[in-house]
PADO-127781 format. One record per residue (C-alpha): residue number from 1; residue in one letter; x, y, z. Coordinates in pm, 1 decimal. Layout:
<rs>
[r NUM, A, [X, Y, Z]]
...
</rs>
This chain:
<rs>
[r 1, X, [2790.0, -1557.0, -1153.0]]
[r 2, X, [2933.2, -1263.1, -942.7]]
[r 3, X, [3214.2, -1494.8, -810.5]]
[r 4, X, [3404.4, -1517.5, -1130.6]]
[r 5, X, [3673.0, -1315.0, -1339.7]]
[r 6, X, [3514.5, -965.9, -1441.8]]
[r 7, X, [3620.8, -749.5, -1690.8]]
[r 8, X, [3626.7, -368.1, -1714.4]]
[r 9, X, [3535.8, -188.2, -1955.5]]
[r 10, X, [3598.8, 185.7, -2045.8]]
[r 11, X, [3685.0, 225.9, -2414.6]]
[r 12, X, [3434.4, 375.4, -2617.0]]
[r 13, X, [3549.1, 160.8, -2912.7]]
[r 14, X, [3522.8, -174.9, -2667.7]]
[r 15, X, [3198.3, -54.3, -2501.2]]
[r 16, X, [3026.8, -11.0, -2888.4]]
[r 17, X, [3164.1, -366.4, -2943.7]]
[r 18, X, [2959.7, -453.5, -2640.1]]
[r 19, X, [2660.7, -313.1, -2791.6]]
[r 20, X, [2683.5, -500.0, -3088.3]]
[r 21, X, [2728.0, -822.5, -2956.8]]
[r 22, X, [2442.1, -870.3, -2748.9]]
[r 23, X, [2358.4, -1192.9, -2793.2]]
[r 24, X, [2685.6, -1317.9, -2630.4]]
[r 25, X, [2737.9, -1007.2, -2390.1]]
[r 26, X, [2369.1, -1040.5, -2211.3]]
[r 27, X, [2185.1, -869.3, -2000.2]]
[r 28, X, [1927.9, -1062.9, -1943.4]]
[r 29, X, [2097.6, -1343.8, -1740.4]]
[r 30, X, [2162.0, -1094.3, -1465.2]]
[r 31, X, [1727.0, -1089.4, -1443.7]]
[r 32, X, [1727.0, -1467.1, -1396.4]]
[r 33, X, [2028.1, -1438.9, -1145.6]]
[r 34, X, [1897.7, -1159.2, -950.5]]
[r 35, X, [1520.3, -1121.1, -1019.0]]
[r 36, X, [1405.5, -1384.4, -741.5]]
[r 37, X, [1671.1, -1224.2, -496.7]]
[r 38, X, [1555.2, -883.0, -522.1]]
[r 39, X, [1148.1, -945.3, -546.8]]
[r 40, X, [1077.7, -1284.4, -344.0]]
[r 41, X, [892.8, -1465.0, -629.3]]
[r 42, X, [859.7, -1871.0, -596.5]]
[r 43, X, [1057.1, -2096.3, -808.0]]
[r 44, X, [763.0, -2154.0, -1023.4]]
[r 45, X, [821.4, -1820.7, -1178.6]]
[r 46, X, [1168.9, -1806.3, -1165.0]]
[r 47, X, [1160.7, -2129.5, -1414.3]]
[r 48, X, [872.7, -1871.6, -1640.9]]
[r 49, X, [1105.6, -1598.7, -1649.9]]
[r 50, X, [1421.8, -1831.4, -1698.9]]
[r 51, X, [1266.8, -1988.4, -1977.7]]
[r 52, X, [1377.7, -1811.7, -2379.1]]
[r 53, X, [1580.7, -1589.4, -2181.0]]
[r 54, X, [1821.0, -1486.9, -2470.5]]
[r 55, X, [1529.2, -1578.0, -2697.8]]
[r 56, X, [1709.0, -1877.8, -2805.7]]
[r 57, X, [1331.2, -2082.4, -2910.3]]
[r 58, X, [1129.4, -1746.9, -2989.2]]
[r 59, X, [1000.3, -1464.5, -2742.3]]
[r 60, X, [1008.6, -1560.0, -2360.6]]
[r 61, X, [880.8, -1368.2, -2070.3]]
[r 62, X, [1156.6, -1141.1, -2018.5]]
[r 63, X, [1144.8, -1049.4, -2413.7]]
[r 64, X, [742.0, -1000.4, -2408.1]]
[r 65, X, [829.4, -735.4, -2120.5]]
[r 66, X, [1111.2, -557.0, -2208.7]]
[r 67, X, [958.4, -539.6, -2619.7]]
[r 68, X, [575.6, -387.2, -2454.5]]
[r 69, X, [760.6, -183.3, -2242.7]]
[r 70, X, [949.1, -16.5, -2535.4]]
[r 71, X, [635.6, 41.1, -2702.1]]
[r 72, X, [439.9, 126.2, -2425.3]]
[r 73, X, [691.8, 382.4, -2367.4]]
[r 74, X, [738.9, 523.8, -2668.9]]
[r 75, X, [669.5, 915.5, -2788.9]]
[r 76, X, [343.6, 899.6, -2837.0]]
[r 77, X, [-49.2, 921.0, -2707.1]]
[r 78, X, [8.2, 663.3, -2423.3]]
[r 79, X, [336.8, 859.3, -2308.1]]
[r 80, X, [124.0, 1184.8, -2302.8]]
[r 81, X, [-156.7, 947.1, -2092.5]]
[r 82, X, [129.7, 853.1, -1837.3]]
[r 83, X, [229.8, 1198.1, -1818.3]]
[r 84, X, [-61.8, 1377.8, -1784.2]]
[r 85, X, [-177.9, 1144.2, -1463.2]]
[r 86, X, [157.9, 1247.6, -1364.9]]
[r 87, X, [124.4, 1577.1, -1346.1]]
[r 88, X, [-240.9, 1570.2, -1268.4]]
[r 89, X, [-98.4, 1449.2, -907.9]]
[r 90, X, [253.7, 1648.6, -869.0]]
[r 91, X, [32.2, 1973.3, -879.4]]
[r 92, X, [-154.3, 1908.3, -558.7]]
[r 93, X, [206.5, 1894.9, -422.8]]
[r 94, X, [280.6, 2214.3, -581.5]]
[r 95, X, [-18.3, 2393.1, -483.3]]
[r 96, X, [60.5, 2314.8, -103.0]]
[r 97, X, [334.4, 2539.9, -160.2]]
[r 98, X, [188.1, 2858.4, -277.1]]
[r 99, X, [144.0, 2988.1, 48.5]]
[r 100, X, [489.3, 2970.8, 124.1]]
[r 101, X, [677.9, 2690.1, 343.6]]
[r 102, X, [1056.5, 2558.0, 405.1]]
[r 103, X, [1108.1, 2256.5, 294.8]]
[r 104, X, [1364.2, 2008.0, 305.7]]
[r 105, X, [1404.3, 1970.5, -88.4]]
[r 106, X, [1536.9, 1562.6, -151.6]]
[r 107, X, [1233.4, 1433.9, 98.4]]
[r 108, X, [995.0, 1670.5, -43.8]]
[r 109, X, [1122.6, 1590.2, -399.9]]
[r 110, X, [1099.8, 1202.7, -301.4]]
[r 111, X, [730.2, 1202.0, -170.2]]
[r 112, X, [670.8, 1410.0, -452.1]]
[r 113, X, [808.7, 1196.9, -760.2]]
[r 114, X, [702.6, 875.7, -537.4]]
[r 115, X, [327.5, 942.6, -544.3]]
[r 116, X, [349.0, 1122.6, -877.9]]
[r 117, X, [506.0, 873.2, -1116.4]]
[r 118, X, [340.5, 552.4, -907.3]]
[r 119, X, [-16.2, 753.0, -1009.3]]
[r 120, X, [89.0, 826.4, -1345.8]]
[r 121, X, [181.7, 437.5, -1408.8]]
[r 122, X, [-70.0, 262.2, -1227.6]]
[r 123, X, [-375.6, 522.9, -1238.8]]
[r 124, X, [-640.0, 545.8, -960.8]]
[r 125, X, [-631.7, 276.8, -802.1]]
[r 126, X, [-242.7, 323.1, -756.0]]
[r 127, X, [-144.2, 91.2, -442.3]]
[r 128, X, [14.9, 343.6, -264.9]]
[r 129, X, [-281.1, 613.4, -232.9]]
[r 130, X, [-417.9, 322.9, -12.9]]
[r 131, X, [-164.7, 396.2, 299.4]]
[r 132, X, [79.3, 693.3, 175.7]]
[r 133, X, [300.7, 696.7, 418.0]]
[r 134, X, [359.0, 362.5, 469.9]]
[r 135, X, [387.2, 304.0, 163.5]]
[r 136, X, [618.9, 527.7, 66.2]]
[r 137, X, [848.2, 455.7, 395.4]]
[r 138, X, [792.1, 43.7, 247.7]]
[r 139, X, [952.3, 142.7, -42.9]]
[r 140, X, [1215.3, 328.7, 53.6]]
[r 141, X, [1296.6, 51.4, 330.1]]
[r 142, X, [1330.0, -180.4, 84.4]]
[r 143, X, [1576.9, 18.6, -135.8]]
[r 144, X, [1773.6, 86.5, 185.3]]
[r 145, X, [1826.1, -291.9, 226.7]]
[r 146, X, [1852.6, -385.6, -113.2]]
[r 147, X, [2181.1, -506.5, -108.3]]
[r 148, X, [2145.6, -742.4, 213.5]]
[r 149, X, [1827.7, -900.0, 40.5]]
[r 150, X, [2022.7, -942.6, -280.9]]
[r 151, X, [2237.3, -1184.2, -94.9]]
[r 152, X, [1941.9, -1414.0, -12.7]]
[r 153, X, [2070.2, -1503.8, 275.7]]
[r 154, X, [1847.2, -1536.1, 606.6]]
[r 155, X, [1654.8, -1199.3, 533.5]]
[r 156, X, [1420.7, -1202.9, 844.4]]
[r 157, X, [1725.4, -1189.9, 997.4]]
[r 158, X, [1947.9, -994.2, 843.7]]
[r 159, X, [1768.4, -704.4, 717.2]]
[r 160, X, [1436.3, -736.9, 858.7]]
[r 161, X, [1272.5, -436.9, 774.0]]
[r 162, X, [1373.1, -399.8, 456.1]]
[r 163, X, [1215.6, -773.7, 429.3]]
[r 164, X, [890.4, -666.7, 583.2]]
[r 165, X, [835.1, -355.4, 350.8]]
[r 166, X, [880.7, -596.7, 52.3]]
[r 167, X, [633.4, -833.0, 164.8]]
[r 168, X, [389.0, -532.4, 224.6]]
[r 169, X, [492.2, -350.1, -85.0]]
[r 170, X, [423.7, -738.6, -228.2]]
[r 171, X, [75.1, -794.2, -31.9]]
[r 172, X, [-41.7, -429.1, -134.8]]
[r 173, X, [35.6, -497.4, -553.1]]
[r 174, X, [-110.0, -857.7, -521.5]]
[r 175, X, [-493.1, -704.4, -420.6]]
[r 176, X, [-439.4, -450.4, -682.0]]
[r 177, X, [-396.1, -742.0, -989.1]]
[r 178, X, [-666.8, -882.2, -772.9]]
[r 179, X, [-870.2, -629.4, -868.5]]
[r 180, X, [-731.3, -497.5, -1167.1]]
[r 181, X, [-931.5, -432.6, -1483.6]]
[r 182, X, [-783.1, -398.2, -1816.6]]
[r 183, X, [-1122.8, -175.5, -1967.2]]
[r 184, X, [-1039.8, 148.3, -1739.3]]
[r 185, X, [-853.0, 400.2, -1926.5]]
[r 186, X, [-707.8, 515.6, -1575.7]]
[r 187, X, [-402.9, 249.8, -1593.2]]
[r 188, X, [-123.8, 279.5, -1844.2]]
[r 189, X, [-84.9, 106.1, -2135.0]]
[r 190, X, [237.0, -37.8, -1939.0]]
[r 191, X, [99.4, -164.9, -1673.7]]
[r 192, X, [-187.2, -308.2, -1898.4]]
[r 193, X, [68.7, -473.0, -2066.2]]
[r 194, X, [256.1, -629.5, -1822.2]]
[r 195, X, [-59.5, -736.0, -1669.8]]
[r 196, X, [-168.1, -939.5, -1993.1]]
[r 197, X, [156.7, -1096.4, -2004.4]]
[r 198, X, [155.9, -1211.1, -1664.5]]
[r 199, X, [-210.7, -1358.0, -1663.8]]
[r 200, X, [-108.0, -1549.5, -2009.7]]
[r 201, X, [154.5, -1683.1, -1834.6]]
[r 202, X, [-51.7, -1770.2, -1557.2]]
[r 203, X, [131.5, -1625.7, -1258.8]]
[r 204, X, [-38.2, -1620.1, -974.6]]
[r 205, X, [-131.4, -1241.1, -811.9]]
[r 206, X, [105.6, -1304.5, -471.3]]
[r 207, X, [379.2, -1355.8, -780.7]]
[r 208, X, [265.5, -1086.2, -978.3]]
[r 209, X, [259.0, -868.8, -706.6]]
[r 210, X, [624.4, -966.1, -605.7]]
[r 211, X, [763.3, -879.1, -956.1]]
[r 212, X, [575.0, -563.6, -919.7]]
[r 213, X, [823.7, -457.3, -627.6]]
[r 214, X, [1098.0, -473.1, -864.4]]
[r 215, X, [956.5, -308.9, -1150.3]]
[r 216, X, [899.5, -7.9, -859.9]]
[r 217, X, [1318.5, -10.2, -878.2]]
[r 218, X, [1336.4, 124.7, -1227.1]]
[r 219, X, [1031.3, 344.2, -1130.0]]
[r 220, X, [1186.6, 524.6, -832.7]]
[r 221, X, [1530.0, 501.3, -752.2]]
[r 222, X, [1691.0, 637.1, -1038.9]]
[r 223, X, [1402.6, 868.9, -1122.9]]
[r 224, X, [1403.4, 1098.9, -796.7]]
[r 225, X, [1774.3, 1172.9, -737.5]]
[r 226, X, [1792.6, 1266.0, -1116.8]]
[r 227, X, [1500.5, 1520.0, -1098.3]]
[r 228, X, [1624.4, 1638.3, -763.1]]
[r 229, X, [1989.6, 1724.2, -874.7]]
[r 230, X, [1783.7, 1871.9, -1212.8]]
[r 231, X, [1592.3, 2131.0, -986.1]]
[r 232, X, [1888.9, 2198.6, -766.1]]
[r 233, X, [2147.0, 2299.1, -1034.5]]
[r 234, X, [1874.3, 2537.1, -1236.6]]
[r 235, X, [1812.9, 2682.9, -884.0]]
[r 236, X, [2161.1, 2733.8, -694.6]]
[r 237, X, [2298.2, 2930.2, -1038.8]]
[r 238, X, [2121.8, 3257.3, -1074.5]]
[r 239, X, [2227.7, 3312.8, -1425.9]]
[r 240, X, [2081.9, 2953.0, -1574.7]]
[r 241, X, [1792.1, 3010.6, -1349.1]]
[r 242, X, [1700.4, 3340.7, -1575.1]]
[r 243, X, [1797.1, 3175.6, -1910.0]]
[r 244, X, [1558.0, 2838.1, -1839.4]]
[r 245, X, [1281.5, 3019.6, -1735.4]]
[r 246, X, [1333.0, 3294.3, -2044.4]]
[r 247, X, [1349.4, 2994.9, -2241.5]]
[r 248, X, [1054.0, 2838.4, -2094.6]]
[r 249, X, [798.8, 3213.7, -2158.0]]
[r 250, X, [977.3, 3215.6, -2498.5]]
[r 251, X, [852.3, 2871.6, -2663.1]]
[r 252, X, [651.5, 2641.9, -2425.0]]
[r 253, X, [401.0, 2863.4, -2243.6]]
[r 254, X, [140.7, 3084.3, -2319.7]]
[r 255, X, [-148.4, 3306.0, -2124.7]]
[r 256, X, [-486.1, 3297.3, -2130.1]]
[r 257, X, [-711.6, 3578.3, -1946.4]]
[r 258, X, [-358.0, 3656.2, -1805.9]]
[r 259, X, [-313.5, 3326.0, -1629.5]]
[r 260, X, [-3.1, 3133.0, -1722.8]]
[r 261, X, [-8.3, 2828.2, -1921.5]]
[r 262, X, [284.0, 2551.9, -1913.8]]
[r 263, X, [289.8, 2368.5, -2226.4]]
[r 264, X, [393.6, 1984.2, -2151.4]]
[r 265, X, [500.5, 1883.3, -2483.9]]
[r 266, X, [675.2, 2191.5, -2624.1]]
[r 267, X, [851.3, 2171.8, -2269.3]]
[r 268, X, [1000.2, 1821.6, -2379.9]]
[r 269, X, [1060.1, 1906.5, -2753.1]]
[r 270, X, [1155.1, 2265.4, -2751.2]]
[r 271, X, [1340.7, 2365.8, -2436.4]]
[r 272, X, [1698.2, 2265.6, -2567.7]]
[r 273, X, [1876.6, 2435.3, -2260.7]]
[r 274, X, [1654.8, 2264.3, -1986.0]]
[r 275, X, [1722.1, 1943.6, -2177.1]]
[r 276, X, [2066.0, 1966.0, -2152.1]]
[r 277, X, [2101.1, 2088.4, -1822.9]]
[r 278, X, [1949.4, 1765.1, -1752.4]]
[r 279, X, [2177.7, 1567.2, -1955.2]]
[r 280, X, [2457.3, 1730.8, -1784.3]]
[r 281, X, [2322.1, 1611.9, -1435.8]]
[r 282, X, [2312.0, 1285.2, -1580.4]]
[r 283, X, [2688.6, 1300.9, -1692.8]]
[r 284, X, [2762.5, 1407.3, -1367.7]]
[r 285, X, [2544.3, 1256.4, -1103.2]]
[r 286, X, [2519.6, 871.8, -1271.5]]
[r 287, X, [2795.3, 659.3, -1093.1]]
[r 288, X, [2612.1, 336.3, -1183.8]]
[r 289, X, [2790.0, 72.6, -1391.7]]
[r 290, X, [2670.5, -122.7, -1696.3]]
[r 291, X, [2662.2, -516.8, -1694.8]]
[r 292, X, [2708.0, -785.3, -1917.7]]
[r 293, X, [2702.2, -1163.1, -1864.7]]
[r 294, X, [2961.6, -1357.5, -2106.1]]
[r 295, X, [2721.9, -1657.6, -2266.3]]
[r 296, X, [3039.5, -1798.5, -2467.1]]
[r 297, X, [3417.0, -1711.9, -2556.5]]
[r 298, X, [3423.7, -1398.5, -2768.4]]
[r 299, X, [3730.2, -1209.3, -2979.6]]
[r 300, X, [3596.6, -832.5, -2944.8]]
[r 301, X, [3827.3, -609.7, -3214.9]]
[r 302, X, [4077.7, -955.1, -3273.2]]
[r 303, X, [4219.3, -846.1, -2963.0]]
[r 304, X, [4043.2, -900.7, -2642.9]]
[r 305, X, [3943.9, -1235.6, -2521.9]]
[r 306, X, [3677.8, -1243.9, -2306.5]]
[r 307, X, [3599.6, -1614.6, -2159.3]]
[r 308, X, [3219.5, -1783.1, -2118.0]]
[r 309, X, [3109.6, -1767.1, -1777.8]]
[r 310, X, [3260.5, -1414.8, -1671.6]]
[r 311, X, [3112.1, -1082.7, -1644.6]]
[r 312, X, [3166.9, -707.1, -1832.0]]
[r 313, X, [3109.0, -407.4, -1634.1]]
[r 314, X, [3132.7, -90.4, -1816.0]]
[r 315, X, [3131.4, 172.8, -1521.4]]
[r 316, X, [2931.2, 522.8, -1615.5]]
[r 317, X, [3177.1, 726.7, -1348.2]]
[r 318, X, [3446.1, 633.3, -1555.2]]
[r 319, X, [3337.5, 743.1, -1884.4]]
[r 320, X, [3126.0, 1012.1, -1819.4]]
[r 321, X, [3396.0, 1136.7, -1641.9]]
[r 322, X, [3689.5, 1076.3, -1943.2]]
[r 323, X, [3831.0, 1418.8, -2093.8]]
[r 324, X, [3895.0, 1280.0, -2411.0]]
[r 325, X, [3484.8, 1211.3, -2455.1]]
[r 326, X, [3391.5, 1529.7, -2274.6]]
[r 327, X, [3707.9, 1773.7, -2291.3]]
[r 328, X, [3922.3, 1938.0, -2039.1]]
[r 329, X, [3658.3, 2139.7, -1845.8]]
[r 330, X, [3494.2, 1746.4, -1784.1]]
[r 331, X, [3533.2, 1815.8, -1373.6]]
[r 332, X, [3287.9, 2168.4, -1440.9]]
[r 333, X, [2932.6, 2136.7, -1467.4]]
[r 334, X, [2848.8, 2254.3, -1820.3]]
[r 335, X, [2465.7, 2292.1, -1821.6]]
[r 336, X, [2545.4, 2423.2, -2196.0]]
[r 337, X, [2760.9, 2100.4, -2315.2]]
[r 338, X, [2480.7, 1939.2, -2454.8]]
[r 339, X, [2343.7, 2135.8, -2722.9]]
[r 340, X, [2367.8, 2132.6, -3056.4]]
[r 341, X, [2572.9, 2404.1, -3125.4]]
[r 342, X, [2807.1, 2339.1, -2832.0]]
[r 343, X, [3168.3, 2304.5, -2852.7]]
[r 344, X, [3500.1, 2337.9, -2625.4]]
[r 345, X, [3814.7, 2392.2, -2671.0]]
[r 346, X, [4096.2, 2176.8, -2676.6]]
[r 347, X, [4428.1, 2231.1, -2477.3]]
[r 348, X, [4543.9, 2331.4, -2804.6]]
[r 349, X, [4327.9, 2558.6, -2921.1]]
[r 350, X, [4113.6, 2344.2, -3151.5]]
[r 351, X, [3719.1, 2290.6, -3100.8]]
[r 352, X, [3617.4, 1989.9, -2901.9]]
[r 353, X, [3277.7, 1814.0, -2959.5]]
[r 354, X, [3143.4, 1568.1, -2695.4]]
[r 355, X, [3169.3, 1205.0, -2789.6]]
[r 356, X, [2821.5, 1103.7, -2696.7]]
[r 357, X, [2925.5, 726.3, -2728.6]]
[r 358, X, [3071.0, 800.1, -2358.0]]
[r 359, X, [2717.7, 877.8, -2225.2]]
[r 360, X, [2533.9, 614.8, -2070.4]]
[r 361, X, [2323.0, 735.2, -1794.3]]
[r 362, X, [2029.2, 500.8, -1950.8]]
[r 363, X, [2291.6, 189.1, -2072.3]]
[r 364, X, [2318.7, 85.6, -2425.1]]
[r 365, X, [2281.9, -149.7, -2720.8]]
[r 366, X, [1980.7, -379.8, -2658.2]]
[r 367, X, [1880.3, -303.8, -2276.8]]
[r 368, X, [1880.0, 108.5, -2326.3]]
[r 369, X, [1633.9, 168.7, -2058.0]]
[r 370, X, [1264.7, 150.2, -2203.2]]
[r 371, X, [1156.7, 434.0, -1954.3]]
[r 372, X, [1376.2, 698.6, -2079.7]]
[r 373, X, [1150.6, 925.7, -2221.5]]
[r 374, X, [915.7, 890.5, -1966.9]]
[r 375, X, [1200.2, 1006.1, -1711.4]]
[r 376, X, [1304.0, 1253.7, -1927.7]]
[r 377, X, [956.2, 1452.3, -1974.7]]
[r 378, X, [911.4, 1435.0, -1572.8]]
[r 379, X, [1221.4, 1573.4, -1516.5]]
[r 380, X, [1209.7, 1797.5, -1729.9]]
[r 381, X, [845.2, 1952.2, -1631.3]]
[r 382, X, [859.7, 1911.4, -1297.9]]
[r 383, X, [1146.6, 2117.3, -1319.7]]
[r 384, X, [963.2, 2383.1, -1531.4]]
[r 385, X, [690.5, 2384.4, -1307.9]]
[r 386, X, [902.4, 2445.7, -978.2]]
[r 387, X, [1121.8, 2751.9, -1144.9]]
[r 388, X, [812.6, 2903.6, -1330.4]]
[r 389, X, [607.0, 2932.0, -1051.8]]
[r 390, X, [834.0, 2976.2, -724.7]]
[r 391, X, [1110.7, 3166.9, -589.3]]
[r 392, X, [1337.9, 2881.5, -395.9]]
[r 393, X, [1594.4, 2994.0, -161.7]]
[r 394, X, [1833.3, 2854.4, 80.7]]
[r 395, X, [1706.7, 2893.4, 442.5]]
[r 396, X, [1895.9, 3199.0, 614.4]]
[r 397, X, [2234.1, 3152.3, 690.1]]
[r 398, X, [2303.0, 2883.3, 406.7]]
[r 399, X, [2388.9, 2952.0, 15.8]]
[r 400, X, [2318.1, 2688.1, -234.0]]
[r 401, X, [2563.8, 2398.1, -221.4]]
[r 402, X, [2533.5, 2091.4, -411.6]]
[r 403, X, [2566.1, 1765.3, -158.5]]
[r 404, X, [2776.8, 1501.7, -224.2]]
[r 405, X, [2605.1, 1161.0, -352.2]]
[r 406, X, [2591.1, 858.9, -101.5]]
[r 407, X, [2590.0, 488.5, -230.1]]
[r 408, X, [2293.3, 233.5, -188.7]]
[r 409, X, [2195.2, -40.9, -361.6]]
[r 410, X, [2333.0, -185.6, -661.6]]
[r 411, X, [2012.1, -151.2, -862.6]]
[r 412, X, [2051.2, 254.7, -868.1]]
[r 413, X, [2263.8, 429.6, -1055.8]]
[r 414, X, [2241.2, 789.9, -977.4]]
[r 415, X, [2300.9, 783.9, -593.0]]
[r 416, X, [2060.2, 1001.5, -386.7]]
[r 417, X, [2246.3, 1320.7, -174.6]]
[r 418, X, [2441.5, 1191.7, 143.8]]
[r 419, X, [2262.2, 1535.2, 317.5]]
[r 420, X, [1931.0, 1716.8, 266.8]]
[r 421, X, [1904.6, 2131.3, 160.4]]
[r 422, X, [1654.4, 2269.8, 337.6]]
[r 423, X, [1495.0, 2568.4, 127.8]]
[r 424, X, [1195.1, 2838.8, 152.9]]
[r 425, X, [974.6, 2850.6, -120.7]]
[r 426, X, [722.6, 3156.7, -217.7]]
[r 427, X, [515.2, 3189.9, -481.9]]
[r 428, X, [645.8, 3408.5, -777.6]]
[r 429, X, [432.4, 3693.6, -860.1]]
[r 430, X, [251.2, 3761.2, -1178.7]]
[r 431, X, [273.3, 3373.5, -1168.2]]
[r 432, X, [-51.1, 3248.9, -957.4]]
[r 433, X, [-273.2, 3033.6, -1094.4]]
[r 434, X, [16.1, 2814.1, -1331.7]]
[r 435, X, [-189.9, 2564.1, -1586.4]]
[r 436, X, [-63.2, 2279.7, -1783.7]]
[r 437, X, [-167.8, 2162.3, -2096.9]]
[r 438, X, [-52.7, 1859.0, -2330.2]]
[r 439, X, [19.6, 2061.0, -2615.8]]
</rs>
């Protein structure tokens, strides 16, 4: 598959033509291709997952997941669920800074956001609250050596840890569908889900486990750099850094007996300037690229033919980097481009208005990434919670900076920072004792 003829795509016109042809310009082909490769799980369950890929004879595996996952994912009461075990466990992180400490901000922000979204999705009996470090350092291993494993190729050898921590990270999600128990309220309605699938389709827990390590992929990798670069650009610029958190007091928190209280859902729905701020990172900091497998000839716009048997990339640097979608200040970080009311102007004077067409941080078409407003809410009140209730500064002797991003696997599209920013955090005052609430 990866040995043929591919073809790039950058057009918005051709990438929307993409979109709508997704029956012939699949997705889901890369999941058969790649899915055993990245996870380790036996042929038996390569041929189950195979099997109605496209959903040529009705729903197959890959459709029952990706469809529960939408609606598992979806606004609604078992988002807030997800979110609220979320946050339940990022505030123990938070409250072991109100004393004050220096941190190193990407590895705090990546134990954080590892051990918060992990509990949030998986509930209690979350597999890595059994070993934390390790697992955590498992995970990350296997990310790390993502790309050697992908080529399936004498992994013991070749990348040996990162083949160890997925058998681990395997072992460790096998004894939890061992154990697992659809009654509890504790798990998501995701995991539930995917659960129920898997035991109708009779896969056996070492194989459930093993899918389990790749579903942590669309968990983590993505998820942490995004929030990280998020926290970093509100923090480094003093002037945004006054307007979120005026923006924050103004419509998503409130006081009671004097103690702050950080409203979750007005957060997500009312904070337009934190939500484009994080947009903006997005546009920036996703380098990822799109993919498409070509199931048969097809004529896109009676112009381009693309042949059966070749692949379409449609690379997000490359768009979201494109002054005709985004204007001529597109190399400037624009934490205002994505509102509403937000225009630029043109090299000749006329207004400009982002072509949002060009923004694909999450894909498109069919295979928009289920978890996006799961990623979006974390981000965003994670980031709340961090500029509400601490003063962050660089350590002496260093101003703000934002690091360059480092490539790692092929799975991840927003690359994690190719250096760390070590930062000393105090608690703001007038701010002690910050609340949420899911209101």
């Amino acid at each position: 598959m990866l040995n043929g003829k591919t073809y790039v795509v950058t057009s918005i016109d051709l990438v929307n033509a993409v979109n709508r042809n997704s029956k012939i310009l699949a997705f889901n082909p890369f999941i058969a291709f790649l899915g055993k490769r990245i996870t380790g799980h036996d042929e038996t369950t390569s041929r189950i997952v195979q099997h109605n890929l496209n959903g040529e004879n009705g729903q197959g595996y890959v459709i029952e997941i990706h469809d529960g996952a939408i609606s598992s994912l979806a606004s609604g009461p078992a988002l807030n669920h997800m979110t609220a075990n979320m946050l339940a466990e990022a505030m123990t992180f938070f409250d072991g800074l109100k004393a004050g400490a220096v941190i190193d901000l990407f590895a705090w922000t990546k134990r954080m956001v590892t051990l918060c979204s992990t509990q949030g999705i998986y509930g209690k009996d979350n597999p890595f609250n059994t070993d934390v470090e390790r697992m955590v350092q498992n995970f990350w291993q296997f990310d790390e050596d993502l790309n050697t494993l992908i080529l399936d190729f004498a992994p013991a050898i070749l990348a040996p840890k990162g083949n160890r921590a997925r058998q681990e990270l395997g072992r460790a999600f096998s004894r939890y569908f061992d154990r697992f128990d659809a009654s509890q309220s504790s798990p998501a309605a995701l995991t539930k889900h995917r659960y129920s699938v898997n035991t109708r389709y009779r896969l056996s827990s070492f194989n459930q486990g093993r899918l389990e390590v790749g579903v942590l992929l669309g968990i983590l990798a993505n998820t942490i750099p995004t929030i990280f670069y998020t926290i970093l650009h509100v923090l480094s610029d003093a002037q945004l850094l006054e307007d979120v958190r005026g923006e924050i007091e103004a419509v998503a928190l409130r006081r009671e007996e004097g103690k702050p209280v950080l409203q979750v859902l007005q957060v997500r729905e009312k904070c337009a300037l934190l939500y484009s701020t994080l947009q903006e990172t997005l546009r920036v900091h996703a380098q990822g690229s799109s993919v498409r497998y070509v199931r048969e000839d097809i004529m896109l716009q009676d112009r381009w033919l693309l042949k059966k048997g070749m692949v379409v990339q449609m690379p997000q640097a490359v768009m979201h980097s494109d002054p005709g979608a985004w204007g001529p200040d597109v190399s400037v970080f624009n934490q205002r481009r994505f509102l509403k009311q937000m225009t630029t102007a043109r090299d000749d004077g006329k207004a400009f208005k982002p072509q949002m067409a060009a923004y694909r941080p999450f894909g498109g078409g069919t295979s928009l990434c289920p978890g996006r407003h799961f990623v979006t809410t974390e981000a965003m009140v994670l980031t709340a919670v961090m500029v509400m209730g601490f003063e962050v500064t660089p350590v002496e002797g260093h101003g703000w900076k934002i690091p360059r991003q480092k490539q790692e696997s092929m799975a991840t599209n927003v690359f994690p920072p190719d250096e760390d920013i070590q930062v000393e955090v105090r608690q703001r005052g007038g701010w002690e004792g910050l609340v949420w609430e899911m209101e």
